[in-house]
C-alpha positions, 0 to 999 in steps of 0.5 A: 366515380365523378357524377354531375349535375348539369343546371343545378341552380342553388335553392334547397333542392340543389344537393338532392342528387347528392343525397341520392346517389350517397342512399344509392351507394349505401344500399349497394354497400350492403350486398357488395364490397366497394371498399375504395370507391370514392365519389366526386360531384360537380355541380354546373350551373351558368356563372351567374349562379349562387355557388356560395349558397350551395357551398354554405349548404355542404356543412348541413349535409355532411351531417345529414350523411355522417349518421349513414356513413357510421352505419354502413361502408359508404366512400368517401365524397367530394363536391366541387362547383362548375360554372359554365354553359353546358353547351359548351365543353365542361369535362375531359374526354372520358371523365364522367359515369354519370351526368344528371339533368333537372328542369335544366334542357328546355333553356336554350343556349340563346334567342333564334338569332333572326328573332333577336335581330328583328328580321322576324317578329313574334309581336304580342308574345315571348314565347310560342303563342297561339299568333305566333307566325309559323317561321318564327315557330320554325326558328324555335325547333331549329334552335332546339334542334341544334342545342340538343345534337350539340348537348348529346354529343359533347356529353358523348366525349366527356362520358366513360364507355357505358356512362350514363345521362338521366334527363328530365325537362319540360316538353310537350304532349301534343306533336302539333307545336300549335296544340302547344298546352299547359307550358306555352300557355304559362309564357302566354299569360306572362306576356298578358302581365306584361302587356298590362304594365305597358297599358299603365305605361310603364314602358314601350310596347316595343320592348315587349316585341323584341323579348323572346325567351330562349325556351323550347318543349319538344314532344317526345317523338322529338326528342327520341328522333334527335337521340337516334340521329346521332347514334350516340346514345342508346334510350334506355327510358323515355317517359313523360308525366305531369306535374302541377304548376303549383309547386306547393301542390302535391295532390293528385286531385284536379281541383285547385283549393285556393287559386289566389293563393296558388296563383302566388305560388306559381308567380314566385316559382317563375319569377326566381326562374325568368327574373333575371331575363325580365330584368335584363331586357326591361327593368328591375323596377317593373318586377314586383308589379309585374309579378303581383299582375302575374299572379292574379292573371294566374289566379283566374286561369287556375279557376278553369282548373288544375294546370300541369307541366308535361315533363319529360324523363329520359334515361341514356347509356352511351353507345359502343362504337 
């Protein structure tokens, strides 16, 4: 059985999935026989990923799974690391049962090619924003638009008859782009960070009009629309819940204890995701005061209350044609 985990990053959370599916075979072992069953792992990430980290990881879990394997007939694994974009081809035709995405699909392959050209501008924001034009709202549903059919369909080749994909990515609960809510409003406030770092003079204001991340939350009638278009997948479930921007909160209560302290919280978590961006485009000098402005900015806005990502979960089986 080979499963992959597409996006996989390289932060404690990485062999999760391999835990699970392990739990997963071990339960199963118990009521059936799957004698001979063997599992390999392939963990996909952009190049530019950590794949060390992960691999100085594996020892810990062959620990942590060698208690379980004494005690019931779970198979034989093996984890191997898989640099690449994954919209590009990864696999041979037919290869994989399984494909797992996290927090992965909201990352597009690229910038809307006619806002990194400066033939449209979205001046004032890096993302969809409350003056954003709406063709350059356009540019980013497109984009979406032909990332996710290419995605679905490149993993319909390297998927076996009945495999399945499980998806989870940021989204959006409004259908209206404009209603945009709790994650367009977490790019707005970064741009606001930065604006402040020019207003000490930093760098140009012309920096900031030409950084677009290469982002989209679709709602999702979206992508169900997108899923049934291709006809290549048949939705076995689609959800969406919510999750607090602190990931250091768990509670289910819409208070915020300590928004200060919540604020660095957040500012951390996005720093490790956009970080690289950031300095890619402006400067690796501006990082630590951009985000400690980041974090204050967010601080104030989490006093209004409790923000939350929507997150959508799609579960998938590959189609027989």
């Amino acid at each position: 059985m080979v499963v992959a985990d597409l996006g996989c990053s390289s932060g404690p959370n990485t062999l999760i999935l391999v835990t699970e599916v392990m739990s997963t075979i071990c339960d199963l072992a118990q009521m059936d026989d799957h004698r001979g069953l063997e599992l390999q792992f392939f963990l996909n990430d952009l190049p530019g990923n950590d794949f060390n980290l992960i691999f100085r990881s594996l020892k810990q879990l062959q620990l942590q799974n060698h208690a379980a394997m004494e005690k019931t007939a779970a198979p034989s694994y093996y984890i191997a690391g898989l640099p690449g974009s994954f919209y590009t081809r990864l696999f041979p035709c037919q290869s994989v049962h399984l494909f797992h995405s996290s927090y992965s699909l909201m990352w597009r392959s690229k910038v809307p090619k006619d806002l990194l050209s400066g033939t449209h501008l979205n001046e004032g924001n890096i993302y969809i924003g409350k003056t954003t034009p709406p063709v350059v709202v356009k540019l980013f549903q497109e984009q979406f638009r032909k990332d996710f059919e290419l995605f679905l369909i490149l993993r319909y080749r390297e998927l076996v008859c009945g495999g399945r994909m499980v998806l989870t990515f940021l989204g959006r609960k409004s259908e209206d782009i404009l209603m945009h809510g709790d994650v367009a409003s977490m790019w707005e406030l970064l741009s606001e960070a930065l604006q402040t770092i020019i207003g000490k003079g930093r760098m140009d204001q012309e920096k900031l009009t030409s950084f677009n991340i290469p982002f989209y939350a679709p709602s999702m009638d979206e992508v169900k629309a997108m899923i049934k278009q291709t006809e290549l997948f048949d939705i076995e479930h689609v959800g969406l819940f919510e999750s607090n921007w602190d990931p250091q909160d768990d509670s289910s209560s819409d208070m915020v204890l300590n928004c200060a302290s919540s604020g660095e919280n957040v500012s951390k978590c996005i720093r490790a995701v956009i970080g690289p961006l950031i300095m890619d485009h402006f400067s690796e000098a501006i990082l630590d005061e951009l985000f400690l402005v980041y974090a204050s900015i967010i601080g104030k806005h989490l006093e209004k209350g409790k923000a939350k990502y929507p997150v959508i979960l799609v579960s998938l089986k590959r189609a027989v044609h």
